[in-house]
Rosetta silent file (secondary structure, phi, psi, omega in degrees, C-alpha in Angstrom):
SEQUENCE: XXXXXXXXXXXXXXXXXXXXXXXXXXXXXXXXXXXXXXXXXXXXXXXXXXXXXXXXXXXXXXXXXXXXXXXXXXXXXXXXXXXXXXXXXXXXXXXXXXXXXXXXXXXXXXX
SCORE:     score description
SCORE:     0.000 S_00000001
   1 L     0.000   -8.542  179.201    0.000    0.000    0.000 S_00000001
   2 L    81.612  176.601 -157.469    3.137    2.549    0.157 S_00000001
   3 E  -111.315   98.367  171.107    4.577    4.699    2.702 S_00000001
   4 E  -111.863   96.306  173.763    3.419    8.370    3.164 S_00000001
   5 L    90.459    3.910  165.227    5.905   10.029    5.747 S_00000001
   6 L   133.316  -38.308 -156.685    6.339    7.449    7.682 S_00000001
   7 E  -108.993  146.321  163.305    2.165    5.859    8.161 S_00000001
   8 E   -66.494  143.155 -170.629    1.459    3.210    6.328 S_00000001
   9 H   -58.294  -39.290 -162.680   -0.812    4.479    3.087 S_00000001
  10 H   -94.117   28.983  148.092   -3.904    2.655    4.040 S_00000001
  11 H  -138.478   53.446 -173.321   -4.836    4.177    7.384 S_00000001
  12 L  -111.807  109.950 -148.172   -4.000    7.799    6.053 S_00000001
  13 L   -80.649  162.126 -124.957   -7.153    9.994    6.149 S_00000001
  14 H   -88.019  -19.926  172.753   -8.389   11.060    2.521 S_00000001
  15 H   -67.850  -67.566 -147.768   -7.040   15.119    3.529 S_00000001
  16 H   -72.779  -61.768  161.070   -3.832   13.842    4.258 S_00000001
  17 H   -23.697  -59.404 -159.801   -3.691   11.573    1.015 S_00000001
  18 H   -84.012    4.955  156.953   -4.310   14.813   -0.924 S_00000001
  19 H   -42.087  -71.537 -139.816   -1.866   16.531    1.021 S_00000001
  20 H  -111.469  -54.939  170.006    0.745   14.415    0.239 S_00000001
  21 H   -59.882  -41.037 -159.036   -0.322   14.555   -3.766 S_00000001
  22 H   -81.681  -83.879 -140.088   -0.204   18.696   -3.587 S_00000001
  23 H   -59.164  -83.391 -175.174    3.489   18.055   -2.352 S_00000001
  24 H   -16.908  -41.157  160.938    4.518   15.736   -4.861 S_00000001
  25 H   -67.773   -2.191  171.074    3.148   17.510   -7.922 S_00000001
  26 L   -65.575  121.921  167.301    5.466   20.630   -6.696 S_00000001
  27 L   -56.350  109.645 -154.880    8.605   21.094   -8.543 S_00000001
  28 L   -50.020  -32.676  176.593   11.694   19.899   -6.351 S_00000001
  29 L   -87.187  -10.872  158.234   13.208   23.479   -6.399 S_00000001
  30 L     8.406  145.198  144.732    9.966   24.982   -5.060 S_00000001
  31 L  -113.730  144.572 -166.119   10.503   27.228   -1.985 S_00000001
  32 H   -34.064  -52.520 -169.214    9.114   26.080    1.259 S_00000001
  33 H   -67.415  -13.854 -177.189    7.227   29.585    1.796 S_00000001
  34 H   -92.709   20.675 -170.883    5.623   29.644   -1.505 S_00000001
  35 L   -87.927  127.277 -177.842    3.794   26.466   -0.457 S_00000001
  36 L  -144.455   73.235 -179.178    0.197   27.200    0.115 S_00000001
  37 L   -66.462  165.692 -179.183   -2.305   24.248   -0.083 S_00000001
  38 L   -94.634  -18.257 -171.284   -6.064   24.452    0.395 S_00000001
  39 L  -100.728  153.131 -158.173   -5.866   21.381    2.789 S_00000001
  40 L  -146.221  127.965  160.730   -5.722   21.662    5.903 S_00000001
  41 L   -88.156  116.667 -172.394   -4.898   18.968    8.384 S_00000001
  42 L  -126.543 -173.850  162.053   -6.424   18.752   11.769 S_00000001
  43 H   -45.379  -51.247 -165.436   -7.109   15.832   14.924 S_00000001
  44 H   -57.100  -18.214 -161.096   -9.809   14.893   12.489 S_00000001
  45 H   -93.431  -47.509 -176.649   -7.264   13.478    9.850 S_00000001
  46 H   -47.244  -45.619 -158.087   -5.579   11.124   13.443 S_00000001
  47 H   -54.230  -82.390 -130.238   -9.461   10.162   14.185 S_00000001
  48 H   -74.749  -44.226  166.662   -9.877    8.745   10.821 S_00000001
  49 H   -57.166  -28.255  157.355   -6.332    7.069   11.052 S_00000001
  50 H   -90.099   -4.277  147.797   -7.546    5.078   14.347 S_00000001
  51 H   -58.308  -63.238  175.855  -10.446    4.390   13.156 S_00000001
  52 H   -19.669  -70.742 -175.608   -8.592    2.914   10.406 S_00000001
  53 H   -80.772   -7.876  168.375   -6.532    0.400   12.653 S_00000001
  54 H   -67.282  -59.973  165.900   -9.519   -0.100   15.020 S_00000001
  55 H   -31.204  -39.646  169.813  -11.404   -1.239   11.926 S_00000001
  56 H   -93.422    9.705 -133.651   -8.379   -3.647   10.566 S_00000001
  57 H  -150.098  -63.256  164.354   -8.034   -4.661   13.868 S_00000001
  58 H   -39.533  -71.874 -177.873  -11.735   -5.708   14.414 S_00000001
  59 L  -108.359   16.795 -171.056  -12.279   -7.394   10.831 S_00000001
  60 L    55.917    9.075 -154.689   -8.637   -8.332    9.674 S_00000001
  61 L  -114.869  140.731  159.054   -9.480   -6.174    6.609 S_00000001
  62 L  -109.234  153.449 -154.775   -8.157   -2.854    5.515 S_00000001
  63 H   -75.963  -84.963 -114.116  -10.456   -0.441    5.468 S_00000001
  64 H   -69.762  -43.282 -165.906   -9.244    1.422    1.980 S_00000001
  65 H   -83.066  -37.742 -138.529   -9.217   -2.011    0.210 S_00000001
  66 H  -113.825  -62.832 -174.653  -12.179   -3.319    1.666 S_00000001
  67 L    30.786   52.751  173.693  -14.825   -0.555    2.946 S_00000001
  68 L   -97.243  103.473  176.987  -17.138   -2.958    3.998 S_00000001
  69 L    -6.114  121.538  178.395  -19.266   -2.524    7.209 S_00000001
  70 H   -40.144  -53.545  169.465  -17.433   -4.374   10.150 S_00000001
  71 H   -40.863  -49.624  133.242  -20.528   -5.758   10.863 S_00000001
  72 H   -42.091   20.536  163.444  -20.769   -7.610    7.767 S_00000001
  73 L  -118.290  -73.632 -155.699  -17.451   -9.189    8.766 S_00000001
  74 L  -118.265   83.047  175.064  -17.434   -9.903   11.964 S_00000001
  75 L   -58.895    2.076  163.653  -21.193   -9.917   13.361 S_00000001
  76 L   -73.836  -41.410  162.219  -19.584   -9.867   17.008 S_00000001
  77 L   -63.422  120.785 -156.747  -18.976   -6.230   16.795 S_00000001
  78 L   -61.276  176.059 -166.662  -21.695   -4.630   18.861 S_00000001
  79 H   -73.505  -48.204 -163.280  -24.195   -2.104   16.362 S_00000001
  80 H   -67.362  -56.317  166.741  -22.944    0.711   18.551 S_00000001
  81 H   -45.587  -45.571 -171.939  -19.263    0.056   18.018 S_00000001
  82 H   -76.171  -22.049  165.151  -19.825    0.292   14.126 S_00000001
  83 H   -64.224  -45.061  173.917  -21.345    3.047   14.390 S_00000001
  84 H   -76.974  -36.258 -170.808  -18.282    5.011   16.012 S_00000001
  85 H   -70.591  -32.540  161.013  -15.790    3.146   13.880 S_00000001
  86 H   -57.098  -66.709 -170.129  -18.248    4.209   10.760 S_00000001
  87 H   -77.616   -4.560  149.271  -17.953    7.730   12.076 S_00000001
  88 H   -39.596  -55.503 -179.365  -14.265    7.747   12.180 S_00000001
  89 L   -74.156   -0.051 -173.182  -14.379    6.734    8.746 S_00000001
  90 L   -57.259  162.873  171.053  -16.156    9.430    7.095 S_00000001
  91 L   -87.069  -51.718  168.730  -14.505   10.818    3.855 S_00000001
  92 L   -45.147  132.011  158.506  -16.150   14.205    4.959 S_00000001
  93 L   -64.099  -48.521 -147.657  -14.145   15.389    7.645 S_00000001
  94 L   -76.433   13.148  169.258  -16.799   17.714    8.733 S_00000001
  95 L  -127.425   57.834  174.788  -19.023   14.807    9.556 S_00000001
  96 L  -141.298  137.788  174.565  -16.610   12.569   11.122 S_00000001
  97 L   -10.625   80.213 -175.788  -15.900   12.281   14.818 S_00000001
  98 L  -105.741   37.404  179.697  -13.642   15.206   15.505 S_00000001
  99 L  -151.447  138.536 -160.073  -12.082   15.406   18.523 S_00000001
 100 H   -60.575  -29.895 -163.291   -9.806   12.860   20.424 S_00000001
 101 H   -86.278  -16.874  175.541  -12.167   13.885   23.728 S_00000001
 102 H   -70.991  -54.190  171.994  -15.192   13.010   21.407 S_00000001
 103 H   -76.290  -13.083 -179.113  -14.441    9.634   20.620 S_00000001
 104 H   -65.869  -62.383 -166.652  -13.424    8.844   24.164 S_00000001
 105 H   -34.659  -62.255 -176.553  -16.704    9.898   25.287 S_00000001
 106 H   -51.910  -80.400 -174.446  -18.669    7.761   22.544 S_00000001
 107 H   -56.061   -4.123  162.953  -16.499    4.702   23.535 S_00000001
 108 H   -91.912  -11.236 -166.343  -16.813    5.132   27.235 S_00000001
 109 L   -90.898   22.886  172.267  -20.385    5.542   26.824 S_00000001
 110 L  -102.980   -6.207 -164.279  -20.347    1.553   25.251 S_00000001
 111 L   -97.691    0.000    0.000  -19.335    0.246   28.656 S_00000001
């Protein structure tokens, strides 16, 4: 699946992918300062990377390859779970889980 920076490509959220494409299409003498992308990387782009490995973790499946409900893998994962592991996963950021204190909550409130 490649390498971007260091994360394996396939739990690398879909900002971060395009991210990663803006630098690469740059011309190697570029200067740093004249770099100005439209994307912008926040905690929402980590969420969607642990979702990622929750998800692979869960159904033995990567999610990028696969993007199958968990639940439809592994019917042991409670409804509730798939739902936060689902909202991890959005391609929209701005409807995907965004804060590290957000998903705690939602996963303490499964217990």
């Amino acid at each position: 699946t490649g390498i971007i920076q260091g994360q394996s490509k396939g739990y690398v959220s879909p900002e971060h992918e395009a991210f990663v494409q803006y630098l690469m299409s740059l011309p190697e003498d570029v200067s740093p300062e004249t770099i100005t992308p439209d994307i912008a990387l926040d905690e929402r782009s980590d969420i969607y990377s642990l979702g990622a490995v929750m998800y692979e973790v869960l159904t033995n499946k990567n999610w990028k390859e696969s993007k199958i409900p968990p639940r439809d893998i592994n019917d042991l994962i409670p409804k509730k779970l798939e739902d936060i592991i689902m909202a991890t996963l959005e391609e929209d950021r701005s409807k995907r889980i965004s804060t590290a204190k957000q998903l705690k909550q939602l996963l303490e409130n499964l217990i």
